[in-house]
SEZA-693185 format. One record per residue (C-alpha): x, y, z; residue in one letter; residue number from 1. Coordinates in nm, 2 decimals. Layout:
<pts>
PT        u        v        w   r     k
PT        X        Y        Z   a   NUM
...
</pts>
This chain:
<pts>
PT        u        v        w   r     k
PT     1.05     1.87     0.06   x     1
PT     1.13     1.51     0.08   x     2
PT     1.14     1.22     0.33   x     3
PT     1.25     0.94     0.21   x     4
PT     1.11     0.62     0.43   x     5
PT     1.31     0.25     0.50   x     6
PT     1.43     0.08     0.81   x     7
PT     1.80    -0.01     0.84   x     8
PT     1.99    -0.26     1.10   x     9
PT     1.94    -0.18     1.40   x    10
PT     2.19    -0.18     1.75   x    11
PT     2.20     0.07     2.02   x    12
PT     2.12     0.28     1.74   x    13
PT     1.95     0.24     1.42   x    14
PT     2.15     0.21     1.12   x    15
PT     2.18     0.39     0.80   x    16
PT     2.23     0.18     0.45   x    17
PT     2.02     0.23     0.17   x    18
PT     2.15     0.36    -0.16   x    19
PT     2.24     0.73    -0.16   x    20
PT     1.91     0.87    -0.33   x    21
PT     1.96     1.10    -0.63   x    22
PT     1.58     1.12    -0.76   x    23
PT     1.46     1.40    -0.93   x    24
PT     1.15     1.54    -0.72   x    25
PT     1.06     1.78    -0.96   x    26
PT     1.23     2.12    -0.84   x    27
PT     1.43     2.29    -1.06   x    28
PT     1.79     2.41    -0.99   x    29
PT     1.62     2.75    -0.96   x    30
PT     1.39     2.67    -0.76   x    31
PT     1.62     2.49    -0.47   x    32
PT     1.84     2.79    -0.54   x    33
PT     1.59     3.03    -0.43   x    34
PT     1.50     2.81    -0.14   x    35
PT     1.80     2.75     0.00   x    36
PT     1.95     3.10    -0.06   x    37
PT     2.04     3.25     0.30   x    38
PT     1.86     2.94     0.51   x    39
PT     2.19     2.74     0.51   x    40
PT     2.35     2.75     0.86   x    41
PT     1.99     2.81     0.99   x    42
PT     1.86     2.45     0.93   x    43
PT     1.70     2.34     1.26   x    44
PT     1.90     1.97     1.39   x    45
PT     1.60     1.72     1.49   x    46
PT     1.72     1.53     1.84   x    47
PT     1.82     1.19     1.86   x    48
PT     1.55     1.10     1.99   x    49
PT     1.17     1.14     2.13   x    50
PT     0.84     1.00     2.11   x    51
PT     0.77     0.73     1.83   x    52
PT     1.15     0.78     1.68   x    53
PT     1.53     0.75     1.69   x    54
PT     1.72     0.90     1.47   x    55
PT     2.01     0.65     1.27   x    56
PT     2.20     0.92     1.06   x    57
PT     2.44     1.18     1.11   x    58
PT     2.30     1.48     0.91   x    59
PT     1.97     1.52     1.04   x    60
PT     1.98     1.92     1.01   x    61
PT     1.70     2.04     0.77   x    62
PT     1.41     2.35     0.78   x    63
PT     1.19     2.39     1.07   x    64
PT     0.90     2.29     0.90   x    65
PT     1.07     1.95     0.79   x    66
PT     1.18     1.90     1.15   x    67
PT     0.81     2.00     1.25   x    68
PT     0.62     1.77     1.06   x    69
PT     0.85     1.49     1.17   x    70
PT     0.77     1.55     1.52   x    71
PT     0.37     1.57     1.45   x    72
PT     0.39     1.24     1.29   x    73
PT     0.62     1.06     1.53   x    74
PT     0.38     1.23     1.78   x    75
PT     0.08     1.02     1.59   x    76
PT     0.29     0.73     1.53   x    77
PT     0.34     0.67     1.89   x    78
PT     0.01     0.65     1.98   x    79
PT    -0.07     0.36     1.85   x    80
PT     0.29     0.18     1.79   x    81
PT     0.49     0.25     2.07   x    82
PT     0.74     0.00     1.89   x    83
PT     0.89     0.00     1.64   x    84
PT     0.97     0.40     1.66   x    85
PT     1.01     0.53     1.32   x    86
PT     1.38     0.53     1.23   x    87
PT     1.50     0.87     1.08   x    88
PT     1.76     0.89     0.88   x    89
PT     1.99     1.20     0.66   x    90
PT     1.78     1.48     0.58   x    91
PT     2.07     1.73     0.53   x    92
PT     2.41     1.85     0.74   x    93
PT     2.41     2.15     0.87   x    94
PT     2.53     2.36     0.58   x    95
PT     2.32     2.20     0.30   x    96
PT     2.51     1.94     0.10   x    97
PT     2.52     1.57     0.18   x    98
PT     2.82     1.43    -0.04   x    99
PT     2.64     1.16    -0.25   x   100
PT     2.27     1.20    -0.13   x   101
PT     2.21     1.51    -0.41   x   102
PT     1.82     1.53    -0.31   x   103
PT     1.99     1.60     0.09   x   104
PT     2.14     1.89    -0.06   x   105
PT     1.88     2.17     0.04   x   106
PT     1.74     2.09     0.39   x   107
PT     1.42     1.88     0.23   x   108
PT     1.49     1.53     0.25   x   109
PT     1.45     1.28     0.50   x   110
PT     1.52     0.89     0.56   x   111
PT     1.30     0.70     0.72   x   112
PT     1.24     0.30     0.78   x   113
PT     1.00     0.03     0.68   x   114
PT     0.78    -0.09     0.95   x   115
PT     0.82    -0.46     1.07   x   116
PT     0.51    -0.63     1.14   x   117
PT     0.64    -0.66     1.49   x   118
PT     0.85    -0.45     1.76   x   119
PT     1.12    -0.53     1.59   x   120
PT     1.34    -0.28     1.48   x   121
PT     1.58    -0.41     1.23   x   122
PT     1.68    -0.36     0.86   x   123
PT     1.41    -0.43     0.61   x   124
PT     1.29    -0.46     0.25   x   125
PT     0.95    -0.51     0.08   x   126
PT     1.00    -0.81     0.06   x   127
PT     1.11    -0.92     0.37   x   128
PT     0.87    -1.15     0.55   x   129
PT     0.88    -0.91     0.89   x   130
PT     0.82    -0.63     0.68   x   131
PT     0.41    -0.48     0.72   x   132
PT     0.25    -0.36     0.42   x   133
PT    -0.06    -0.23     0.66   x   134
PT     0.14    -0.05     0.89   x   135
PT     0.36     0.10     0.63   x   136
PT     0.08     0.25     0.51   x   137
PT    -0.05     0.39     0.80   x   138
PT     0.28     0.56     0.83   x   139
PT     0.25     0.67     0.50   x   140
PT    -0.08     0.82     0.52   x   141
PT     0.01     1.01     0.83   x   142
PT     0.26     1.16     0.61   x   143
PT     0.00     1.29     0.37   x   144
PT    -0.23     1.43     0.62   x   145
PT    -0.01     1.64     0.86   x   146
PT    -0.16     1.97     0.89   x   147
PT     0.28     2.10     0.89   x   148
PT     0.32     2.09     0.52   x   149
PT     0.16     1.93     0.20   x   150
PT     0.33     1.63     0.00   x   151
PT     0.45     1.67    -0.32   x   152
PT     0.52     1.28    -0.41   x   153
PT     0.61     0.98    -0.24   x   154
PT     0.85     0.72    -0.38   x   155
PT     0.87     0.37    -0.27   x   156
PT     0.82     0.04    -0.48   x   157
PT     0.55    -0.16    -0.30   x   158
PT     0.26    -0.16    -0.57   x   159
PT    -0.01    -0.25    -0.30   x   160
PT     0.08     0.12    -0.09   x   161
PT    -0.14     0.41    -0.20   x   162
PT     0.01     0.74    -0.24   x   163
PT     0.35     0.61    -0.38   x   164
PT     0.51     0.59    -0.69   x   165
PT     0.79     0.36    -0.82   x   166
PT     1.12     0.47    -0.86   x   167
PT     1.44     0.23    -0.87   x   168
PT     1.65     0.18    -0.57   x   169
PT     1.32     0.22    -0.34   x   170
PT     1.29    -0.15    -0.20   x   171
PT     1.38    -0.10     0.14   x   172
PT     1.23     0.34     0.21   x   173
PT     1.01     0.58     0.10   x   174
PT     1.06     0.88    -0.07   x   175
PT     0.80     1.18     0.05   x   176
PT     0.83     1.46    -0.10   x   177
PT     0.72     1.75     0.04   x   178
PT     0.58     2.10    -0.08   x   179
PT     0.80     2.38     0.01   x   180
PT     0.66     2.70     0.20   x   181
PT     0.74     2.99    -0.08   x   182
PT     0.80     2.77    -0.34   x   183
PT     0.51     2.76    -0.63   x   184
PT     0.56     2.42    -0.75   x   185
PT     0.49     2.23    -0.99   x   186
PT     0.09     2.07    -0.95   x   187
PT     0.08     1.66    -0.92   x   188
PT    -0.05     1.49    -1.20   x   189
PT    -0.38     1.31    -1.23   x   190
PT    -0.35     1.05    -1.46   x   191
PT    -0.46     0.76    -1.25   x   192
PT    -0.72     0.57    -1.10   x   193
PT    -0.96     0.73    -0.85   x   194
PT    -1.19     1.02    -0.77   x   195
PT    -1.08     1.40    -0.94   x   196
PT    -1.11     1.73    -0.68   x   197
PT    -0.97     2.02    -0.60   x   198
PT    -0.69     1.96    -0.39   x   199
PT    -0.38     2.18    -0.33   x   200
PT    -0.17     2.14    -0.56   x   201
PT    -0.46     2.14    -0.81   x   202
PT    -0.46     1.80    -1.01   x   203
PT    -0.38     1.81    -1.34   x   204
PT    -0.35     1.61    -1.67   x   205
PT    -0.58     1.42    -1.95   x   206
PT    -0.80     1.28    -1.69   x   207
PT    -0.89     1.65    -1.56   x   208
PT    -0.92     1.77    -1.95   x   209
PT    -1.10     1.48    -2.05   x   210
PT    -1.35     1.60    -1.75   x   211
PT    -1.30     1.95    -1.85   x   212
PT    -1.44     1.87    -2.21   x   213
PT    -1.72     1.64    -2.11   x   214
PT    -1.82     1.92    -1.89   x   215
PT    -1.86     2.17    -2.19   x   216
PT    -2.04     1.90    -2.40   x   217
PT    -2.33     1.94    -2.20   x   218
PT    -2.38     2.24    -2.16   x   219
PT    -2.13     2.32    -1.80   x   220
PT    -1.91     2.63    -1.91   x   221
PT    -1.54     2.55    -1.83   x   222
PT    -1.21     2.61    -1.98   x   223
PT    -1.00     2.30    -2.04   x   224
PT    -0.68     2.36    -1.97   x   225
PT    -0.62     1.99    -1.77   x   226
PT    -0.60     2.20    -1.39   x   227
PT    -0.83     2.12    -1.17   x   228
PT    -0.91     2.48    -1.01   x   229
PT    -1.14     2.65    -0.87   x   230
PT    -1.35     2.73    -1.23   x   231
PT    -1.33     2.33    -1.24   x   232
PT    -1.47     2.32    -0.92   x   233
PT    -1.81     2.56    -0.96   x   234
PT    -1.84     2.36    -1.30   x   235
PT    -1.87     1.98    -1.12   x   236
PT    -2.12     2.15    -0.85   x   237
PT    -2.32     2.33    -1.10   x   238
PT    -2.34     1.98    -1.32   x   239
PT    -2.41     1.77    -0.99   x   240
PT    -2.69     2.05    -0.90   x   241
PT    -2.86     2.00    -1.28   x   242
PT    -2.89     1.62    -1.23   x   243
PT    -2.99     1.62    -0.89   x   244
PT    -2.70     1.42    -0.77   x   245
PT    -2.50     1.50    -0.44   x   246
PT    -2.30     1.86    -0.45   x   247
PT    -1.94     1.77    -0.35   x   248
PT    -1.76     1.92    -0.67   x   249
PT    -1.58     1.56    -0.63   x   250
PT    -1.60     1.40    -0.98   x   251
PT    -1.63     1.07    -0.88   x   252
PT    -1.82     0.73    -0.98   x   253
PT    -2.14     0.86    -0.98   x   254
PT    -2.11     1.19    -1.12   x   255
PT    -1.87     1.08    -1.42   x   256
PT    -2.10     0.79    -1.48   x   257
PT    -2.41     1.03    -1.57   x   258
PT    -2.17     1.25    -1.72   x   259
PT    -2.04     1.00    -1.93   x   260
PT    -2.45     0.87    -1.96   x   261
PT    -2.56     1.19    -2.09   x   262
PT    -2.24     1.23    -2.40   x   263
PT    -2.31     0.86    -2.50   x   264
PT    -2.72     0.92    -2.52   x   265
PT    -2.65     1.28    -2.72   x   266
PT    -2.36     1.07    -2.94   x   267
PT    -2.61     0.82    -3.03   x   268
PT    -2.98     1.01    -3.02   x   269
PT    -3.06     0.78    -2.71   x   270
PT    -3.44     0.93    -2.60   x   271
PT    -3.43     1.01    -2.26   x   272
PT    -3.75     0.79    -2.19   x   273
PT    -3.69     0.45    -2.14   x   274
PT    -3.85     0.14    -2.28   x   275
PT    -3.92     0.00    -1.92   x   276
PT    -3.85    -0.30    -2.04   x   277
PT    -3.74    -0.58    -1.79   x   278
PT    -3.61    -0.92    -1.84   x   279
PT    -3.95    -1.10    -1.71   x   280
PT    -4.11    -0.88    -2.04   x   281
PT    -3.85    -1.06    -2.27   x   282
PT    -3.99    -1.38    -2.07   x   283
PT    -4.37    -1.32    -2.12   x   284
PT    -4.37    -1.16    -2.47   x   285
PT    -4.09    -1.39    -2.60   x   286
PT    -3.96    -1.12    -2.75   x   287
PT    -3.60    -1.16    -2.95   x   288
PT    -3.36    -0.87    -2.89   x   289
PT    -3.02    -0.87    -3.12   x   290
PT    -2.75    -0.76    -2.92   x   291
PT    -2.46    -0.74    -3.23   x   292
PT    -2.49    -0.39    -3.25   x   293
PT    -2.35    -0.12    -2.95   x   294
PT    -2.46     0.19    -3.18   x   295
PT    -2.83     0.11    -3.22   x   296
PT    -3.11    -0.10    -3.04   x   297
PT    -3.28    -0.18    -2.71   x   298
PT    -2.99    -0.23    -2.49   x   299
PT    -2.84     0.14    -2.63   x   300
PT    -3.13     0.29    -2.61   x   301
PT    -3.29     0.21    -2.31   x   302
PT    -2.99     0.20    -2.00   x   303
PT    -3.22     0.08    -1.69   x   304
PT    -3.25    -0.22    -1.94   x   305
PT    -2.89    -0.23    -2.01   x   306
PT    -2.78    -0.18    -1.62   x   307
PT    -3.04    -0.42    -1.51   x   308
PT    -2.84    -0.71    -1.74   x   309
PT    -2.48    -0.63    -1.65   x   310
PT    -2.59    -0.61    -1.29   x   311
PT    -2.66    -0.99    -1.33   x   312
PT    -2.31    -0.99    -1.56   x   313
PT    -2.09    -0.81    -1.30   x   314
PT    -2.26    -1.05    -1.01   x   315
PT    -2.11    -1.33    -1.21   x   316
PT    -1.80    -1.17    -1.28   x   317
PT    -1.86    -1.16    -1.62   x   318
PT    -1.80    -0.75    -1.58   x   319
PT    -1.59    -0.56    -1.41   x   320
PT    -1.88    -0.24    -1.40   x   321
PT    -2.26    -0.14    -1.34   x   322
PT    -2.22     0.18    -1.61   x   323
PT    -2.59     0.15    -1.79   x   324
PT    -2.42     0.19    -2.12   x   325
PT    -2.40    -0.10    -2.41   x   326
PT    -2.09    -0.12    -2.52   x   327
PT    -1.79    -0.40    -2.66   x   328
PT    -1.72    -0.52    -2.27   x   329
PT    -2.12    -0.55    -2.21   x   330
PT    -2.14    -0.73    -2.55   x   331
PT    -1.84    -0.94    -2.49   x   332
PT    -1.99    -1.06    -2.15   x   333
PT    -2.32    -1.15    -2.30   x   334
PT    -2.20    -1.39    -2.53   x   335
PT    -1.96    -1.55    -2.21   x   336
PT    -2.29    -1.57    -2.04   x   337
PT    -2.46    -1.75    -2.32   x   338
PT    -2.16    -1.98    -2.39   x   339
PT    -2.12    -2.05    -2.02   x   340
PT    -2.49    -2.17    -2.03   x   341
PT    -2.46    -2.35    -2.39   x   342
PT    -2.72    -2.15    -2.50   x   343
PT    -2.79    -2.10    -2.90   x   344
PT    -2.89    -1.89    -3.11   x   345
PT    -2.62    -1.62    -3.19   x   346
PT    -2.60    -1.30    -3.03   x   347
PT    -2.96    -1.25    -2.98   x   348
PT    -3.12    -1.23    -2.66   x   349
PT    -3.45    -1.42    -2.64   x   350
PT    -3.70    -1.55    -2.37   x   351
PT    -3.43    -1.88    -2.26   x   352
PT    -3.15    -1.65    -2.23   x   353
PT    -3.36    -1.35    -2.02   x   354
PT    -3.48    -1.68    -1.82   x   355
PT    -3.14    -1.83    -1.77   x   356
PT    -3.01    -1.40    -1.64   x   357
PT    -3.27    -1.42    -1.40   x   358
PT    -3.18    -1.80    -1.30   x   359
PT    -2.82    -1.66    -1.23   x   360
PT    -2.93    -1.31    -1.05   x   361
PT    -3.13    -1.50    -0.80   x   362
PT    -2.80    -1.72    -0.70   x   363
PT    -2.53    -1.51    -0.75   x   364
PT    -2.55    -1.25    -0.49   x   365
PT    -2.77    -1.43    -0.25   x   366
PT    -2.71    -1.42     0.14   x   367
PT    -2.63    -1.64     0.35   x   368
PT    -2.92    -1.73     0.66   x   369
PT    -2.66    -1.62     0.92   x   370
PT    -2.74    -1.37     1.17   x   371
PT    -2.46    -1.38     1.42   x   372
PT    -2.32    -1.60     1.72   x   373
PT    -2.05    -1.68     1.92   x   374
PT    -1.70    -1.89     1.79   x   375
PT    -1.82    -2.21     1.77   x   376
PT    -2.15    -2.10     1.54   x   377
PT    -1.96    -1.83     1.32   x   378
PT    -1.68    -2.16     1.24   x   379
PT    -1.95    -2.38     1.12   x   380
PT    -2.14    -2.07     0.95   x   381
PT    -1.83    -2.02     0.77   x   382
PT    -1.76    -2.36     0.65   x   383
PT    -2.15    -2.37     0.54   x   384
PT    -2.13    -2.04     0.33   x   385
PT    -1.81    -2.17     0.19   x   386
PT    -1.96    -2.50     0.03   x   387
PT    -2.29    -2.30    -0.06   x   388
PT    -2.04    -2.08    -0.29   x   389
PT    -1.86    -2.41    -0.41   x   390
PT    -1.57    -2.41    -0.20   x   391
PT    -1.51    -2.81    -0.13   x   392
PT    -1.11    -2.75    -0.09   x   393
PT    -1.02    -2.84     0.32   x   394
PT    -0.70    -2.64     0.26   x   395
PT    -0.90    -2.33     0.14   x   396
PT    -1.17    -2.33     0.43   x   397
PT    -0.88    -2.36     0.62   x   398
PT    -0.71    -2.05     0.56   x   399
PT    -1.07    -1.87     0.51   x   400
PT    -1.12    -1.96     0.89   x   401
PT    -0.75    -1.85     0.98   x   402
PT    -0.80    -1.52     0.80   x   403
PT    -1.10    -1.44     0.99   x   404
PT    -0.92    -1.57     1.34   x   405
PT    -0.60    -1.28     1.24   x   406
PT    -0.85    -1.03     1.10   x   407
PT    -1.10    -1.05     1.42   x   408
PT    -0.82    -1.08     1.70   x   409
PT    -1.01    -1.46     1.75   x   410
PT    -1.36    -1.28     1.79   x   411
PT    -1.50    -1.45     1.49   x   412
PT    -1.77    -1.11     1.47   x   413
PT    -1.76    -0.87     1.20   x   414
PT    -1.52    -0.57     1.33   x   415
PT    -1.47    -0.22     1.22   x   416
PT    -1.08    -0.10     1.12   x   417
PT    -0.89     0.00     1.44   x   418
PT    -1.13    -0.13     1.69   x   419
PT    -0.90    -0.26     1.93   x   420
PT    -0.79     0.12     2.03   x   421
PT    -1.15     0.16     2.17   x   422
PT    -1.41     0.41     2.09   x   423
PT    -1.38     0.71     2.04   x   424
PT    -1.00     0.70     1.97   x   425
PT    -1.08     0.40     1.72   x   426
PT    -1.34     0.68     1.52   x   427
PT    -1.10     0.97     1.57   x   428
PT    -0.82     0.75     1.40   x   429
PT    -1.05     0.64     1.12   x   430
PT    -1.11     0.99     1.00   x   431
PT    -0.75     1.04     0.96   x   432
PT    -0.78     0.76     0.72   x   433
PT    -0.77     0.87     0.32   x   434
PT    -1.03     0.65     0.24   x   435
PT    -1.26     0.75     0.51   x   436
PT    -1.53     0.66     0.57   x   437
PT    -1.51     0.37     0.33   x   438
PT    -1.22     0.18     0.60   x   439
PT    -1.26    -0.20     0.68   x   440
PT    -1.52    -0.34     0.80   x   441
PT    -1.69    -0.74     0.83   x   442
PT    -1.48    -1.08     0.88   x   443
PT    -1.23    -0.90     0.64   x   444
PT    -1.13    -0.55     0.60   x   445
PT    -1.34    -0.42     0.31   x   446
PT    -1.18    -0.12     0.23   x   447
PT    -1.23     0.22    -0.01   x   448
PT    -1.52     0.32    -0.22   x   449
PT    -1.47     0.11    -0.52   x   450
PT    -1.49    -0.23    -0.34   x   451
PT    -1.79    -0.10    -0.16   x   452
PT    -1.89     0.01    -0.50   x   453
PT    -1.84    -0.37    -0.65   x   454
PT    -2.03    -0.53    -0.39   x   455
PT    -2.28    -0.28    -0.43   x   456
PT    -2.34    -0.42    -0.78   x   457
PT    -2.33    -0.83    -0.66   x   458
PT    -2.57    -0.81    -0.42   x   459
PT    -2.78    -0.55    -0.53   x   460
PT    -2.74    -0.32    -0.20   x   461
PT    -2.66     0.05    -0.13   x   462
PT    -2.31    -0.01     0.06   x   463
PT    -2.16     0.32    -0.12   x   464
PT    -2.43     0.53     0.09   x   465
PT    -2.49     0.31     0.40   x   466
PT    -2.12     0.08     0.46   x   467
PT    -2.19    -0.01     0.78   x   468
PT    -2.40    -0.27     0.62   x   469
PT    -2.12    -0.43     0.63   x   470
PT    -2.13    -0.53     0.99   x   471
PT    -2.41    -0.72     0.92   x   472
PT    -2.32    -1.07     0.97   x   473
PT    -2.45    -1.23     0.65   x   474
PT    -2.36    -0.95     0.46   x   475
PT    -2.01    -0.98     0.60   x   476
PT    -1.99    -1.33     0.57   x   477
PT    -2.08    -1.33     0.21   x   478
PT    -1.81    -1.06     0.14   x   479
PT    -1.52    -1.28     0.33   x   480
PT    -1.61    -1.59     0.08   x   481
PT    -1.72    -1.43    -0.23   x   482
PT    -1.37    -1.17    -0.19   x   483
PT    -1.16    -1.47    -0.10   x   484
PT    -1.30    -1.65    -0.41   x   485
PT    -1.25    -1.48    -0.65   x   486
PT    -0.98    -1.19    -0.58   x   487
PT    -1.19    -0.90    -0.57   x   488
PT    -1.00    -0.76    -0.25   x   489
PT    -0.62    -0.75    -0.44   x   490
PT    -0.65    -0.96    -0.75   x   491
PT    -0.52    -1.27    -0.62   x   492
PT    -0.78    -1.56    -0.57   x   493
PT    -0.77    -1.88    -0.36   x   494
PT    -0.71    -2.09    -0.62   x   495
PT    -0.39    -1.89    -0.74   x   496
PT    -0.23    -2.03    -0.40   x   497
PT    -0.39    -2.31    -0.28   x   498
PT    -0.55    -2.59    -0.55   x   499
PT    -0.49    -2.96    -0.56   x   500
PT    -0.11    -2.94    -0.73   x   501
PT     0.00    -2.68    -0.46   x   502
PT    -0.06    -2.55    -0.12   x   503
PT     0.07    -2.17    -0.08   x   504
PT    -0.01    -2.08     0.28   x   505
PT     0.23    -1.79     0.27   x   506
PT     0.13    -1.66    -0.06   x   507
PT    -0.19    -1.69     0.02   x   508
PT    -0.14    -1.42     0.25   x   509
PT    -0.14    -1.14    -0.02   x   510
PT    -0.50    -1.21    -0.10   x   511
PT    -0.59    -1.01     0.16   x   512
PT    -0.29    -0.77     0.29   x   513
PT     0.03    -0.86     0.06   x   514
PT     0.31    -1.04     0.37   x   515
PT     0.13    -0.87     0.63   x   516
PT     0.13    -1.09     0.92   x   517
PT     0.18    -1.44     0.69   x   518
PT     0.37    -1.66     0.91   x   519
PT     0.11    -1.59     1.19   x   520
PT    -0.18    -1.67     0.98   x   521
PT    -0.02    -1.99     0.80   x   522
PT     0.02    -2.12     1.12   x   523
PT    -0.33    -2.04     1.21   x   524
PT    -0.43    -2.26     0.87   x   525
PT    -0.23    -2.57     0.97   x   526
PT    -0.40    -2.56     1.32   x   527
PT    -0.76    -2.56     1.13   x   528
PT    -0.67    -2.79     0.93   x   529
PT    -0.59    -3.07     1.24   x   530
PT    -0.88    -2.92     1.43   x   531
PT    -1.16    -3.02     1.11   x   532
PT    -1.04    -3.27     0.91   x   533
</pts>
């Protein structure tokens, strides 16, 4: 079934005018067939209104469940935003068809608008400045966790929203798909970044076979066929149980990392005893290790030696991952490390460069000596960390400062995602989250397991098992600069927005949460800047 999600003009009522949607959600014409045969004329009509919603199109007539699930998340939605209401649009008239909307035909679609950043309730793209990336996906994630029915896909064309996928004419809604009761259809692919499960619809694709055949490599007896199934399932827990890692049967970081560990050590006849060689050794025995070759030597053969160099790499952003296995990035990074340093001597890794790693490891993902304090102390704190990290620009502290004023409500104190609906309804609506319980915490929301993962690596620190380090204040503070810095929260950097040719305020907004709220905190950035300097 599919809901399709985008805000129109509104008046006394909201208004329908987004492109007639014709996607192809991936059931065949048998399938709706034998859906829709004998439930026409028995579609359910959602009313025009109720809690959290308001309904903007004339052929809102669609299956029970559809009509059920609505309710559940308008129910949700109106618990926290009691404006805007969720605008719901066509999902099918009465007797099926909806002349030009072909995927209204059977009962399964619905329209549905963006979500402005304020009460407002008016027509909207993605690129419209009222338009709220954060609370569209909140709206999008209650979606995929309503206990009524699963979701098959969701289109929409914001790259920044989890749990879409592009499709054209999807600037201004969504496109949720939802899975049909009696309908057997068609498992979700894979194919993408993230952790693999079992998860109904199984996943499926190269990723999962790619698994699958690691798996068998080492000895885990599975069948790969690219689903993700129950047999799939055992096979991860049995693996995880071997290698004494935690039992989830989820194949994430850590358990594809020693999986992948153990096929690179059996490709390459690594011993499973390492070296115990450490930098300082390389330092005291002035020993000279080649590093030109990623089949054979130290750094291959011994991976706590390998991981304990591109820890020092990835803290200087020289490497993107931790993975204890030499290979052309690790390599590559090297040599920018010895160039960066003008050091000599080829790629060979002798007693000046090990000193020089070990130079850079005890800067790079040092803390700040902040421990907490009121407004006044956190500002200066702020400023202090900022220069420490080589931040001189007034424009950039300025709009650090103004982020932490929007992102702690003017607390200046590390918060936790959601905390002005007070505890517990704060914790109950961060375990609806998909990311729990990796949702935002410090001076800036630090958000899902891979950025906990990254600065896990910088500063040498267990976040993945314990993220409410976090909270700590000069943990937190380090994060907000470092993040900010160099683009480690969406890819976009300070310096792509605000440098001495060019001062981006607005665009500087989508280094932390795309349009989200960038007027408000441009203005905050102007007022710092007349306040300090």
């Amino acid at each position: 079934m599919v809901l399709e999600i985008h805000r129109s003009s509104r008046s006394e009522t909201l208004q329908h005018n987004h492109t007639h949607c014709t996607a192809n959600i991936g059931f065949t014409e048998e399938e709706l067939e034998q859906f829709s045969w004998g439930s026409r004329g028995i579609f359910e009509q959602m009313p025009a209104n109720g809690d959290g919603y308001e309904c903007y199109g004339d052929n809102c007539y669609g299956r029970p469940e559809v009509i059920q699930a609505l309710k559940y998340v308008c129910n949700e939605w109106v618990k926290k935003y009691p404006k805007p209401r969720i605008g719901i649009g066509d999902i099918s008239t009465a007797e099926g068809p909806t002349p030009g909307h072909s995927s209204h035909d059977n009962g399964l679609d619905v329209d549905i608008s963006l979500v402005a950043n304020t009460d407002a309730e008016i027509g909207l793209t993605l690129r419209a400045p009222e338009y709220s990336r954060q609370r569209t996906q909140e709206l999008v994630d209650l979606f995929h966790n309503n206990p009524i029915l699963g979701i098959k896909i969701i289109l929409f064309n914001d790259p920044e929203i989890t749990g879409v996928e592009f499709w054209d004419g999807h600037d201004n809604h969504l496109h949720v798909s939802f899975l049909s009761p009696g309908i057997d259809s068609a498992p979700y692919s894979s194919d993408q970044q993230g952790d693999l499960r079992l998860v109904a619809p199984p996943m499926q694709g190269e990723r999962v076979r790619k698994l699958q055949e690691d798996l068998a490599n080492v000895g885990i007896s599975v069948t790969a066929d690219g689903i993700f199934g129950t047999e799939t399932d055992a096979a991860i827990r049995k693996f995880q149980a071997e290698q004494g890692l935690q039992v989830d049967g989820i194949a994430g970081f850590v358990t594809q990392t020693k999986l992948t560990q153990l096929i690179s050590g059996q490709s390459r006849g690594v011993s499973s005893e390492p070296s115990g060689l450490k930098l300082q050794d390389v330092i005291d025995q002035k020993q000279s290790i080649p590093f030109d070759n990623i089949d054979s030597g130290v750094l291959v053969e011994d991976q706590l030696f390998c991981a304990e160099i591109q820890t020092i790499l990835r803290a200087n952003h020289l490497l993107e991952v931790v993975d204890e296995i030499y290979g052309p990035q690790t390599q590559e990074a090297l040599r920018s490390f010895k160039a960066s340093r003008k050091l000599d001597g080829g790629d060979v890794l002798g007693a000046t460069t090990a000193k020089a790693l070990l130079d850079a490891k005890q800067g790079a993902g040092k803390l700040p000596d902040w421990k907490g304090g009121d407004k006044q102390a956190a500002v200066q704190a702020i400023i202090k960390e900022a220069h420490r990290q080589g931040i001189t620009s007034q424009d950039q502290i300025a709009y650090i400062l103004a982020t932490v004023q929007h992102e702690t409500a003017d607390s200046f104190e590390p918060v936790r995602e959601s905390y002005y609906l007070g505890e517990p309804e704060a914790e109950n609506h961060r375990k609806t989250l998909r990311y729990y319980p990796f949702y935002g915490r410090g001076y800036v929301q630090l958000t899902w397991d891979y950025n906990y993962r990254k600065y896990s690596d910088v500063l040498g620190l267990d976040l993945v098992n314990d993220p409410d380090i976090v909270m700590r204040p000069d943990i937190a503070l380090f994060i907000l600069v470092d993040g900010m810095k160099f683009g480690l929260f969406t890819g976009i950097k300070l310096d792509d927005c605000i440098s001495n040719n060019s001062r981006d305020f607005l665009k500087a907004r989508t280094i932390i949460n795309g349009t989200d709220q960038a007027e408000k905190v441009q203005s905050y950035a102007i007022n710092w800047q007349a306040q300090l300097w």
